[in-house]
C-alpha positions in Angstrom: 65.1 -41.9 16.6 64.7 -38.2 15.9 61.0 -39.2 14.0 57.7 -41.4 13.8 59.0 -42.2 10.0 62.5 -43.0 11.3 61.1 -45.2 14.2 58.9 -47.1 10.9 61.9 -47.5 9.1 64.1 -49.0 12.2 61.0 -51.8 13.0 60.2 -52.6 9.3 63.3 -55.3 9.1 61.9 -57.3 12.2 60.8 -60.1 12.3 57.1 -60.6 11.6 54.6 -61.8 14.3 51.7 -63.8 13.4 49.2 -64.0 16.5 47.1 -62.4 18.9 48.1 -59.4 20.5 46.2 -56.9 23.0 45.5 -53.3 23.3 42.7 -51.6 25.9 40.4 -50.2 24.3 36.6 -49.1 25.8 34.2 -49.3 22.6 33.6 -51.1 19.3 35.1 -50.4 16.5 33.2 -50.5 13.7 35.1 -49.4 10.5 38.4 -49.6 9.1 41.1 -47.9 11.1 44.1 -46.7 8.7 47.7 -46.2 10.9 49.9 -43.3 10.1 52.3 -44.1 13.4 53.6 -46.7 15.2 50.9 -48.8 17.2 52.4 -51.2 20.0 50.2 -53.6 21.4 51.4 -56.2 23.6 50.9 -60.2 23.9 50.1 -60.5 27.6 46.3 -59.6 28.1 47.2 -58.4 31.4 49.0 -55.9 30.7 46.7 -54.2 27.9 43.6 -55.0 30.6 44.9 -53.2 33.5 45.3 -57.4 35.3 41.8 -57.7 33.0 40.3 -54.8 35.4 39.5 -52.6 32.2 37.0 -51.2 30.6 37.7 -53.7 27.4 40.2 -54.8 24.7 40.8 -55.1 21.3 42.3 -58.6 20.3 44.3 -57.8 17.1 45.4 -60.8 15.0 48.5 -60.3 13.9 49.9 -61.0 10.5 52.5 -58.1 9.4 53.0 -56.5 12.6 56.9 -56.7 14.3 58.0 -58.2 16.9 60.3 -55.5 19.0 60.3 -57.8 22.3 64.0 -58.6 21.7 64.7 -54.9 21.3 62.9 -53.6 24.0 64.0 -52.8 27.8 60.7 -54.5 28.6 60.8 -57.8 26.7 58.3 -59.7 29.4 55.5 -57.2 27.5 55.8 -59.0 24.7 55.6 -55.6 22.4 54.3 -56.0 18.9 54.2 -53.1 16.5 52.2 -51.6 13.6 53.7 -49.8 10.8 51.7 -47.3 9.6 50.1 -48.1 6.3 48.3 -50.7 7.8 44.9 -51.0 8.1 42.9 -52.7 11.4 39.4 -54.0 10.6 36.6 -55.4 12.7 36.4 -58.8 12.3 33.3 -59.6 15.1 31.2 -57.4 17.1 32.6 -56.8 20.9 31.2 -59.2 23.5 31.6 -60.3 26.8 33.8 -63.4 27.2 34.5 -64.0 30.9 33.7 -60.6 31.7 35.7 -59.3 29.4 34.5 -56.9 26.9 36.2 -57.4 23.5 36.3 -57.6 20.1 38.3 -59.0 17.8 40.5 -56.7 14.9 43.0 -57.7 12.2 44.9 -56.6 9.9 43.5 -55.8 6.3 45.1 -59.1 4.7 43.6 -61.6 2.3 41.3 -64.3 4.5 43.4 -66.8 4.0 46.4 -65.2 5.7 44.4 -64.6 9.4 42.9 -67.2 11.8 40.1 -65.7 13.7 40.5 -67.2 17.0 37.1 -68.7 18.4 35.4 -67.3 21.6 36.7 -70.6 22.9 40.2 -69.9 22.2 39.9 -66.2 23.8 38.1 -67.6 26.8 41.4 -69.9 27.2 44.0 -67.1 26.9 41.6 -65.0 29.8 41.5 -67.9 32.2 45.5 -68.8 31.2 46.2 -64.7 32.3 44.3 -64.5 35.6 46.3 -68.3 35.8 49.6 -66.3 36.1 48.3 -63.6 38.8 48.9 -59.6 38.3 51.4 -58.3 35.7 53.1 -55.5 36.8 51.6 -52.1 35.1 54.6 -49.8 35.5 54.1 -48.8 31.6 50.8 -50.2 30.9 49.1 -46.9 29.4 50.9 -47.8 26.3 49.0 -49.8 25.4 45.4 -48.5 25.8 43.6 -46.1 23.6 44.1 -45.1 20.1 42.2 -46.9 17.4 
């Protein structure tokens, strides 16, 4: 891929993933956040959390974004992708969940195409990840930052 737009173009075919993905990510957002690149986030909180040893995360509900885990040299990560042109938006103020800080984004889509997960739900997918032990973080920087 000699270019972001090229690299756009190449994921647009795949597959779309409909779920909750992770990136780190310190503070709350607190208005829309237009993409004009690429944005991987990944599906193991681990990973996006430094083993949930982080400073916080964004849990992004997926609708549109691609799912580049068959494609990639690191499949275990789970790597979802956002074209640019979308738009993330807080839907819930960051909180603590398990001592976890985190809120909860999505994509601009119409209501009825997102399920806001409960603080229940995130509470089960933190105590499911420190379930499984530490995730190797060879490459985890990817996914921290950038909103």
């Amino acid at each position: 891929m000699s270019s972001p737009s090229d690299l756009a173009g190449a994921l647009a075919p795949l597959p779309s993933y409909r779920g909750l993905c992770w990136r780190g990510f310190p503070r709350e957002i607190t208005a829309p956040v237009p993409l004009d690149t690429v944005l991987p986030a990944t599906r193991d909180i681990r990973i996006a959390t430094r083993n949930l040893d982080s400073i916080g995360t964004i849990a992004i509900v997926s609708s549109t974004g691609r799912d580049v885990a068959a494609l990639s040299a690191f499949p275990e990560e789970g790597e979802v992708a956002f074209l640019p042109g979308t738009t993330l938006i807080p839907l819930g103020p960051r909180h603590i969940i398990d001592g976890v800080p985190l809120q909860v984004i999505g994509e601009s889509v119409p209501l009825s195409e997102q399920r806001i997960p409960t603080d229940d739900e995130l509470r089960e997918a933190i105590r499911q990840a420190r379930s499984l032990g530490p995730a190797p973080l060879d490459r985890a920087a990817r996914y921290g930052l950038r909103p």
